[in-house]
C-alpha positions as CSV (number, residue, x, y, z in Angstrom):
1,X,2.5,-1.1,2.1
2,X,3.4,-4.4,0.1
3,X,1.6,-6.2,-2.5
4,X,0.9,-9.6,-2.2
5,X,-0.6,-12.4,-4.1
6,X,-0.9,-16.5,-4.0
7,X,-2.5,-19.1,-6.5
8,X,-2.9,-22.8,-5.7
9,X,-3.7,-24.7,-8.9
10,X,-2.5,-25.4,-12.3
11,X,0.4,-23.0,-14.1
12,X,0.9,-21.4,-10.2
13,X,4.2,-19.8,-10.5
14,X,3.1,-17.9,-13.9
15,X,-0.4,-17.1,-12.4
16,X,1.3,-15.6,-9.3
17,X,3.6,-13.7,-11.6
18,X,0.6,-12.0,-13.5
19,X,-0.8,-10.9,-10.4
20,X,2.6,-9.4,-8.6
21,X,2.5,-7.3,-12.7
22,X,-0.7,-5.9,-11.7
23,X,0.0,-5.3,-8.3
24,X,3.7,-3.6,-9.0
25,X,1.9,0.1,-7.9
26,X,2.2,-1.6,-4.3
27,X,6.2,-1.9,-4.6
28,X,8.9,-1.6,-6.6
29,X,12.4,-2.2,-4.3
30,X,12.2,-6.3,-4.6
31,X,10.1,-8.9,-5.7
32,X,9.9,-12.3,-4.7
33,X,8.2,-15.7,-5.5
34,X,8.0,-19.2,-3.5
35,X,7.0,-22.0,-5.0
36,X,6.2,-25.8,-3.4
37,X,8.6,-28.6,-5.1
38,X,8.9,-32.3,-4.3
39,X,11.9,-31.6,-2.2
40,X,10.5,-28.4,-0.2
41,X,10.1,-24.8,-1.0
42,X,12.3,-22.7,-3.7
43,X,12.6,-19.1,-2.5
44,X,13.6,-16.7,-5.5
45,X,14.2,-13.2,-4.1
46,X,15.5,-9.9,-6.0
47,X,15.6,-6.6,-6.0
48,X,14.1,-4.3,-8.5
49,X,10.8,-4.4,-10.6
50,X,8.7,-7.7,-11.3
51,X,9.6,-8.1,-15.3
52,X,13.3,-7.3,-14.9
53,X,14.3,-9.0,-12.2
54,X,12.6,-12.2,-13.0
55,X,11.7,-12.8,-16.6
56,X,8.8,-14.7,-18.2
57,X,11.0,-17.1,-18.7
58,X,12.4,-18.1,-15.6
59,X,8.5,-18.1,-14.4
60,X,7.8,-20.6,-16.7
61,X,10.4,-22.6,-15.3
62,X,9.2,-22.5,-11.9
63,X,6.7,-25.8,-12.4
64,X,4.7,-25.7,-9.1
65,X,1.0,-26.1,-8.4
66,X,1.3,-24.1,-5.5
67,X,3.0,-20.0,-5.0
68,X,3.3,-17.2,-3.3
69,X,4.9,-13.8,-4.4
70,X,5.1,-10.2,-3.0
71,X,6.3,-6.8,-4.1
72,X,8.0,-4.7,-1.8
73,X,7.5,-1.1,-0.5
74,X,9.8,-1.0,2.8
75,X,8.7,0.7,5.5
76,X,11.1,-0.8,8.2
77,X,14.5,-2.5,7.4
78,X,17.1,-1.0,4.6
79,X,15.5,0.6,1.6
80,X,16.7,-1.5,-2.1
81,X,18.2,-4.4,0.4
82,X,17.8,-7.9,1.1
83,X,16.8,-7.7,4.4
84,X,13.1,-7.4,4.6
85,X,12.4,-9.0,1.3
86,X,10.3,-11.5,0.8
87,X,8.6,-13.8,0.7
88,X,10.6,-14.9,3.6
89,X,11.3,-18.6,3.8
90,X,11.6,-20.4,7.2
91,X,12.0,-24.2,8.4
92,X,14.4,-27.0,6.0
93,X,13.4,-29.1,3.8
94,X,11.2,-31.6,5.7
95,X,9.6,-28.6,7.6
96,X,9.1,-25.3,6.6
97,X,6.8,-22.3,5.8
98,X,7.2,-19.4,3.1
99,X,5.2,-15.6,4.1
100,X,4.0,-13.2,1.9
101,X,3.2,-10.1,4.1
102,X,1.7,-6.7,3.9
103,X,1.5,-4.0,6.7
104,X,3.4,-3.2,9.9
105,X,4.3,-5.1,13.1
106,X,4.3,-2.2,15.6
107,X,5.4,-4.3,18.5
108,X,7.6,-6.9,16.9
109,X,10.9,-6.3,18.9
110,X,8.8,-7.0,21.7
111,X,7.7,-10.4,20.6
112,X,10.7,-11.4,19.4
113,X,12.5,-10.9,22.9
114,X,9.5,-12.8,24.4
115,X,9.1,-15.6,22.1
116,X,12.2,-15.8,19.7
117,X,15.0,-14.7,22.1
118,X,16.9,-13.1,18.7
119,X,17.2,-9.4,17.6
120,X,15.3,-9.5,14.3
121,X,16.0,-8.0,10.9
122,X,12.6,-7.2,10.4
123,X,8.9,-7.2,11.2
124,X,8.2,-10.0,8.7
125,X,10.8,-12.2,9.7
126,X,9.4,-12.1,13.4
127,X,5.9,-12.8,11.7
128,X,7.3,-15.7,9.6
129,X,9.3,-17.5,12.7
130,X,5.8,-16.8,14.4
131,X,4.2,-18.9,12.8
132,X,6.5,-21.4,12.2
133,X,7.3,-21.8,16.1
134,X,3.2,-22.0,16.7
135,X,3.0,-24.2,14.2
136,X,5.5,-26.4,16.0
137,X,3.9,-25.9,18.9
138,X,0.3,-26.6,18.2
139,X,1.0,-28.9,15.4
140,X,-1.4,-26.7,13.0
141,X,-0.4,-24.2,10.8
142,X,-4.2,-22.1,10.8
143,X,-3.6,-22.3,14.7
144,X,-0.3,-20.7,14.4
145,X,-1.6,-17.6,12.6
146,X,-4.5,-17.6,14.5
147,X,-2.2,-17.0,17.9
148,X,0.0,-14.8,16.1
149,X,-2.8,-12.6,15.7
150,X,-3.9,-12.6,19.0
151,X,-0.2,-11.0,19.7
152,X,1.1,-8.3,17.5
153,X,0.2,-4.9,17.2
154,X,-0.7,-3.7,13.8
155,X,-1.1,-4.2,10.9
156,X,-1.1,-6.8,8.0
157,X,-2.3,-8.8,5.4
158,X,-0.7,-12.1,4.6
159,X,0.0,-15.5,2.7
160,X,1.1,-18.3,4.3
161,X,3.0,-21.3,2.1
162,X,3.4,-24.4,4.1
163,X,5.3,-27.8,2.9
164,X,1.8,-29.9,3.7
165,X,1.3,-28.0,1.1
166,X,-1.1,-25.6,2.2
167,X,-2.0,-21.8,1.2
168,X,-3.5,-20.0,4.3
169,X,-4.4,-16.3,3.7
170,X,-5.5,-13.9,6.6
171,X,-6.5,-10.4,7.4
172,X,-5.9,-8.5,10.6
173,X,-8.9,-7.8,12.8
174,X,-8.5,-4.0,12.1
175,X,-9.2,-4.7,8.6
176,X,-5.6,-2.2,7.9
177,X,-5.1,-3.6,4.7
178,X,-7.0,-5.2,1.7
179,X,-7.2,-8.4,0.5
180,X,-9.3,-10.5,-2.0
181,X,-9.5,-14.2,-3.1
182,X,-11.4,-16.4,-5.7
183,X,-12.0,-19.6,-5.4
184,X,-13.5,-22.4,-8.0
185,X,-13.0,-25.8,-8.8
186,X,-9.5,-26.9,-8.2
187,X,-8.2,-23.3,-7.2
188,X,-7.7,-20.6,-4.9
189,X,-6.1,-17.0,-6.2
190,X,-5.4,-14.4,-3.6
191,X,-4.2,-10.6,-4.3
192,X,-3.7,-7.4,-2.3
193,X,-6.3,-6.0,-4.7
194,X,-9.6,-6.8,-6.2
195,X,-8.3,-5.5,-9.8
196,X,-5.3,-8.1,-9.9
197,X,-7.9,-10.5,-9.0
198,X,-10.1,-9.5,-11.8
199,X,-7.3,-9.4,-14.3
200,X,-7.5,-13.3,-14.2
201,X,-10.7,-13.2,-15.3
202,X,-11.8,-16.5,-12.9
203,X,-15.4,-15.0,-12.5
204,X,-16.3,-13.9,-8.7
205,X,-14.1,-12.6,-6.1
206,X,-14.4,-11.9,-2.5
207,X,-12.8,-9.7,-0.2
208,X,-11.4,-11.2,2.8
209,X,-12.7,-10.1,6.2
210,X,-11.5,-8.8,9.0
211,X,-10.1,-11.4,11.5
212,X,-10.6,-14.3,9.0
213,X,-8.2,-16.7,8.0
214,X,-8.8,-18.8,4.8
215,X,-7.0,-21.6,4.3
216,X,-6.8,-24.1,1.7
217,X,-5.1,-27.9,1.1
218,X,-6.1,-28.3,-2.9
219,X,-9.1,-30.3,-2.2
220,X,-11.2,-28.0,0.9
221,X,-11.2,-24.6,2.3
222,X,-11.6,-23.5,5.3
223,X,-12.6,-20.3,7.2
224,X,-12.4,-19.7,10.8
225,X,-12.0,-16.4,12.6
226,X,-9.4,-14.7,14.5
227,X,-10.5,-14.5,18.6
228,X,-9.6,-11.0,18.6
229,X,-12.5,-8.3,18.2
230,X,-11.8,-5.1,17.3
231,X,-13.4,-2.1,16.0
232,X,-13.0,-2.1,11.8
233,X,-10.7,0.8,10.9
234,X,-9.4,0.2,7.5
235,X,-6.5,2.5,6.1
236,X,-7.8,5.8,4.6
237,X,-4.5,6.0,2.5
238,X,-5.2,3.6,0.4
239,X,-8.5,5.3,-0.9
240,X,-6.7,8.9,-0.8
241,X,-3.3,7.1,-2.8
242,X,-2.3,3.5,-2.6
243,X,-5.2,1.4,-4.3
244,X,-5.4,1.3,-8.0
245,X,-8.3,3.1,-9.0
246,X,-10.0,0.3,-10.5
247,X,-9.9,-1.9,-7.0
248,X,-12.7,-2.5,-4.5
249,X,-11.7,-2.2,-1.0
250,X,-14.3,-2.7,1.6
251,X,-17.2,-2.3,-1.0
252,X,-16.2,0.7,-1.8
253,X,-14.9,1.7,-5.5
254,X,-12.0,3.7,-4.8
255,X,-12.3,5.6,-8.2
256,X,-15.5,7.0,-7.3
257,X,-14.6,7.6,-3.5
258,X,-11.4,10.1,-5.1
259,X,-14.1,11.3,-7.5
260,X,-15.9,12.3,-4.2
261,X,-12.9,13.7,-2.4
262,X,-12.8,16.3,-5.4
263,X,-16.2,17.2,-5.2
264,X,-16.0,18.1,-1.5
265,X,-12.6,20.0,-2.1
266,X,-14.2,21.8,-4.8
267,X,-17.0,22.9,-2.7
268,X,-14.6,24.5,-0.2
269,X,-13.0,26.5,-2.8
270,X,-14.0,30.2,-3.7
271,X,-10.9,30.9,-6.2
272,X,-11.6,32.0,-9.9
273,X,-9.8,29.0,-11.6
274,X,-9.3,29.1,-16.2
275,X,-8.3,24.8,-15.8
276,X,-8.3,22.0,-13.7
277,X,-4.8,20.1,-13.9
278,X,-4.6,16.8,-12.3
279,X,-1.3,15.3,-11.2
280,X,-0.7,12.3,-12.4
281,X,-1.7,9.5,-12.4
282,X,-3.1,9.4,-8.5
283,X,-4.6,12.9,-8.9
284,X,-6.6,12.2,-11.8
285,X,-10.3,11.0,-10.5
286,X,-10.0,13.6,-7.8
287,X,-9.3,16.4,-10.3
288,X,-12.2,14.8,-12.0
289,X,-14.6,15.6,-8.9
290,X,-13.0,18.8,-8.5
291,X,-13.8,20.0,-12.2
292,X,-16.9,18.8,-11.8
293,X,-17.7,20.6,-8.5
294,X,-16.3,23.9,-10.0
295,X,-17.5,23.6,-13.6
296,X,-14.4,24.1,-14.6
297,X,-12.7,22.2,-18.0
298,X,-10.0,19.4,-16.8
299,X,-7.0,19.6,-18.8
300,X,-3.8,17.8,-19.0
301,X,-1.0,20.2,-18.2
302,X,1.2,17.8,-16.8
303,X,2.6,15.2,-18.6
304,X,4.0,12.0,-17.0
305,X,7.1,10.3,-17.2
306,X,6.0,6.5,-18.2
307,X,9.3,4.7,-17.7
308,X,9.7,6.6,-13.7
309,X,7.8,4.5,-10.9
310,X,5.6,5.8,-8.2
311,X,7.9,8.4,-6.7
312,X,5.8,8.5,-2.9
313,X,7.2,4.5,-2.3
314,X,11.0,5.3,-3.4
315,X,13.8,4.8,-1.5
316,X,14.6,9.0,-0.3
317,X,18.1,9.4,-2.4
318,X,16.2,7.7,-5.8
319,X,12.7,9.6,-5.0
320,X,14.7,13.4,-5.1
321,X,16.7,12.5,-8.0
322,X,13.4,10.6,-9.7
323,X,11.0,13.8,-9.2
324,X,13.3,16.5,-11.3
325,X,12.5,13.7,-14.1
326,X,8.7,12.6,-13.4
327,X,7.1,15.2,-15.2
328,X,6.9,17.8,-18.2
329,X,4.2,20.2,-19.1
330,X,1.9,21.3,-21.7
331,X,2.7,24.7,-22.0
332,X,0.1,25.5,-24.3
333,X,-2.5,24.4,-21.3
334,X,-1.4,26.3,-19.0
335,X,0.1,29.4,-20.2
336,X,-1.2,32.5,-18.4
337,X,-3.8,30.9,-17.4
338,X,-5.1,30.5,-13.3
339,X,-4.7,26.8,-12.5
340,X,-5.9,24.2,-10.0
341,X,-3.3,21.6,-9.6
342,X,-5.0,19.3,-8.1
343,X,-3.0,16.0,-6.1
344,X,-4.0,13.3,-3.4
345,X,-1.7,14.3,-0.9
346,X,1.1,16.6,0.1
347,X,3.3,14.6,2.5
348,X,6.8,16.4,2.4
349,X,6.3,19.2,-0.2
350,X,9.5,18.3,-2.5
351,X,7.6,17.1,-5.5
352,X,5.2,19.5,-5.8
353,X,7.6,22.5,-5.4
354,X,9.1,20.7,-8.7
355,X,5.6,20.7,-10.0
356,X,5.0,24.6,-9.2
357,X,8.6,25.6,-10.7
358,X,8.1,23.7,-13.6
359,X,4.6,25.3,-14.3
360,X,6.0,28.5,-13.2
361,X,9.0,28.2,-16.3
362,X,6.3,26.6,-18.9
363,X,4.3,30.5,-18.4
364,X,1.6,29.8,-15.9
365,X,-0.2,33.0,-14.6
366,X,-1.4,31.5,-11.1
367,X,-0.7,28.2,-9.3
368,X,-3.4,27.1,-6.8
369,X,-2.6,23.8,-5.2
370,X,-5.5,21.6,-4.2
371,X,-5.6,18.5,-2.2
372,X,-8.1,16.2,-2.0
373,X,-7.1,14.4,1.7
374,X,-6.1,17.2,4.6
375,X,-3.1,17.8,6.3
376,X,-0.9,14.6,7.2
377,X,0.4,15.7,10.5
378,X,1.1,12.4,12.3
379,X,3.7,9.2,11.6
380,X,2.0,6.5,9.9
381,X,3.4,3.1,11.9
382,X,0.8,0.7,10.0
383,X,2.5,0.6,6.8
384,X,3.0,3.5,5.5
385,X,6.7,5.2,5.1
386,X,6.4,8.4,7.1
387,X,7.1,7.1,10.8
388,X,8.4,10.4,11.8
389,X,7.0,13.7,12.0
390,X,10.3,15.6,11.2
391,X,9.4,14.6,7.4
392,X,5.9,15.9,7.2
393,X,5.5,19.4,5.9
394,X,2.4,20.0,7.8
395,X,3.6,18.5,11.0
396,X,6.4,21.3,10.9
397,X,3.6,24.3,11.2
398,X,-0.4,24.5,11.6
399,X,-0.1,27.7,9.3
400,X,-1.4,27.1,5.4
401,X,0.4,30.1,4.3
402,X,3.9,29.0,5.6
403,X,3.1,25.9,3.6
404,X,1.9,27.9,0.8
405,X,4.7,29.5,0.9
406,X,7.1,26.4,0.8
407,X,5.8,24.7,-1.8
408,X,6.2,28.4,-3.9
409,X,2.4,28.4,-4.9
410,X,-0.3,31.2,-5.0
411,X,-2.4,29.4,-2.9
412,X,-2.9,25.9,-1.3
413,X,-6.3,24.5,-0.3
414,X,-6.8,21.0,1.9
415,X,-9.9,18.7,2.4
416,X,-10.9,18.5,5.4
417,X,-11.0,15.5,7.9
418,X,-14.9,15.6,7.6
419,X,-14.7,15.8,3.9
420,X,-12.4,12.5,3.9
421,X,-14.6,10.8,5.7
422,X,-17.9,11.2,3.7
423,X,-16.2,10.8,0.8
424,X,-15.2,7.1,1.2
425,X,-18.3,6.5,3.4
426,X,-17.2,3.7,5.5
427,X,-18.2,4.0,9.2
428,X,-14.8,3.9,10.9
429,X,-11.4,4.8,9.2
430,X,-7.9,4.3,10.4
431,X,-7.2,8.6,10.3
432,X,-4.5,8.5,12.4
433,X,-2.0,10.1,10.0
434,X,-4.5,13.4,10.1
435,X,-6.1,13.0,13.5
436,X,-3.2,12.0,15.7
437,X,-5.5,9.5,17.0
438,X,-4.5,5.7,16.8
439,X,-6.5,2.6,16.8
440,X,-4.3,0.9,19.7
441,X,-4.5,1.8,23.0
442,X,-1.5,3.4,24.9
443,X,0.5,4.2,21.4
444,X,3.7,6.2,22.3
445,X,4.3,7.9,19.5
446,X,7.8,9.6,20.2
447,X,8.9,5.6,21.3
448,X,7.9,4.3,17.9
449,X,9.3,7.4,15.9
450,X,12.6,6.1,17.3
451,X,11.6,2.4,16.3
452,X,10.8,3.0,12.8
453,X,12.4,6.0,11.8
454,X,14.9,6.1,8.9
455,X,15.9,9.4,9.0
């Protein structure tokens, strides 16, 4: 999972900047803007958050009427290094094209042999020289994606900068991940989410569909569709964790769907329970549900750290030593007292076993852990970084109590698949991470453990 955004029109650079601040929950190894200049595109690419590695200032000096900019959360390449940042910038100065890219590219050695003849860095470079080659090729940049598409396996979201100039935006066919554009009078503003969009206050957004392809020159845009049909399985993850809370993603308002993942846990649960605690800050609307369902009071017994990032997208080595500083407690919350803790997920266990010592040194009587999505059993290959099931607690053993165990609390309760599913409401879901069962045919899992793996 990246972030990724784009504005053609006035004050570009700055407006692109705004919308990678808002979208900085989607990655926080490297951020990156392009920007469309008389004598081709400037890349500037760095590592680290959005407001320290490239100040206000610099923005401001980055005079361009068209950009594109990303945030990155690496789930193939190095972790904190160059390679597989973006956006990445491809062609010289008389040609060239500029890709802003969120998701995974499950096949992308493959097309690189095929089409490229080079052993790639990275998924997104294969995408950008893609493109660039069809473009070439067919002599149309909208063409170029729209073959790409036909080809890869996987997932992705994505914004195209070309040196016409043109801004082309595009959506797998799946409809993996989200993305949402506006469009008025003289501009075009595209985001990963619908709440970055908002935050520029332009009036009414739209969410890009699946298989679509905007494009726009400053004066028309376009839509065609991709020629590839496929059945719509969005990610669940990013209504169980990734999305702000505050986003639309499919029509569906992902605060209220982890309000409903709450309610359904709740209703599974039979334990006598004095407070609801949410984990914060992803835990909190599903604690909300959960309080609700049990009419029990919701509390705040853990206090987070403001200045620590999102621990689940760190590189390993920074998210260990990150989690013994995410979090105090509110002793007089939860001492003696039987507490739900409720969280979003439990992937590998480490951070809430912090959670449950720490509550078990600020007095706690009982801890019962409740999670609002079930058991992640299976490697994510679309874009999310667990490709391997060596780091997933629950891939290690079916039994609750050895997990229970593990993560030192009293008691640990899951969602359950069916749960999940009515709780977000969509028709079809991407639960492959829980189900074991991907949307491509003829997936060989152990192969692609050994592709993406970082362990």
């Amino acid at each position: 999972m990246c972030g990724i955004a784009a504005f053609y029109g006035s004050n570009a650079s700055l407006t692109t900047y705004k919308l990678l601040i808002e979208l900085q929950h989607r990655g926080q190894e490297s951020v990156g803007i392009s920007i469309i200049r008389p004598d081709g595109i400037r890349n500037v690419v760095r590592p680290g958050y959005v407001v320290s590695a490239i100040s206000p200032g610099e923005v401001c000096s980055l005079t361009s009427n068209l950009a594109i900019g990303h945030v990155r959360y690496s789930t193939t390449g190095e972790y904190m290094g160059r390679l597989g940042a973006q956006p990445v910038l491809i062609g010289d100065g008389g040609k060239q094209i500029s890709l802003a890219f969120n998701g995974n590219i499950m096949n992308y050695l493959e097309l690189s042999k095929e089409f490229l003849g080079v052993k790639p860095s990275s998924d997104s470079e294969v995408l950008a020289k893609l493109i660039f080659k069809f473009t070439e090729d067919l002599g149309d940049a909208v063409e170029a994606v729209r073959k790409v598409g036909v080809l890869v396996k996987g997932s992705y979201s994505l914004a195209v900068m070309t040196s016409e100039p043109r801004l082309i935006i595009a959506r797998d066919p799946y409809g993996f991940k989200p993305l949402a554009y506006a469009a008025g009078d003289g501009f075009v503003a595209a985001a990963s989410e619908t709440a970055s969009i908002e935050s520029l206050k332009l009036g009414e957004w739209k969410e890009v569909m699946p298989g679509t392809i905007i494009s726009y020159d400053g004066k028309s845009l376009e839509e065609v569709r991709s020629t590839v049909s496929n059945t719509f399985t969005p990610c669940v993850f990013e209504y169980v964790y990734f999305s702000r809370p505050d986003s639309i993603f499919n029509g569906v308002q992902v605060h209220e769907a982890r309000v409903r993942m709450g309610i359904y846990l709740g209703n599974l649960d039979n334990e006598v329970v004095d407070v609801v605690i949410p984990v914060p800050d992803s835990g909190r609307s599903a604690a909300l549900g959960y309080s609700m369902s049990r009419k029990v009071a919701i509390n705040e017994g853990l206090m987070r750290n403001r200045y620590v990032g999102r621990s689940f997208i760190m590189p390993p080595t920074m998210r260990d030593f990150f989690a013994d500083t995410k979090y105090g407690v509110v002793k007089s919350v939860i001492c003696g007292k039987k507490v739900a803790v409720v969280d979003d997920s439990l992937i590998r266990g480490t951070t809430m076993r912090k959670i449950v010592r720490l509550l078990r040194d600020g007095g706690v009587g009982k801890v019962y852990v409740r999670i609002a999505s079930p058991p992640v059993r299976y490697p994510c290959f679309m874009g999310i970084d667990f490709p391997s099931r060596r780091e997933l607690i629950a891939s290690k053993t079916y039994d609750i109590s050895l997990i229970t165990k593990a993560i030192e609390a009293d008691s640990l309760l899951y969602n359950t698949v069916e749960g999940l599913k009515q709780s977000v409401g969509l028709p079809s879901l991407c639960l492959a991470c829980y189900t074991g069962v991907y949307p491509f045919a003829d997936v060989n899992v152990d192969c692609l453990e050994k592709t993406f793996s970082r362990l």
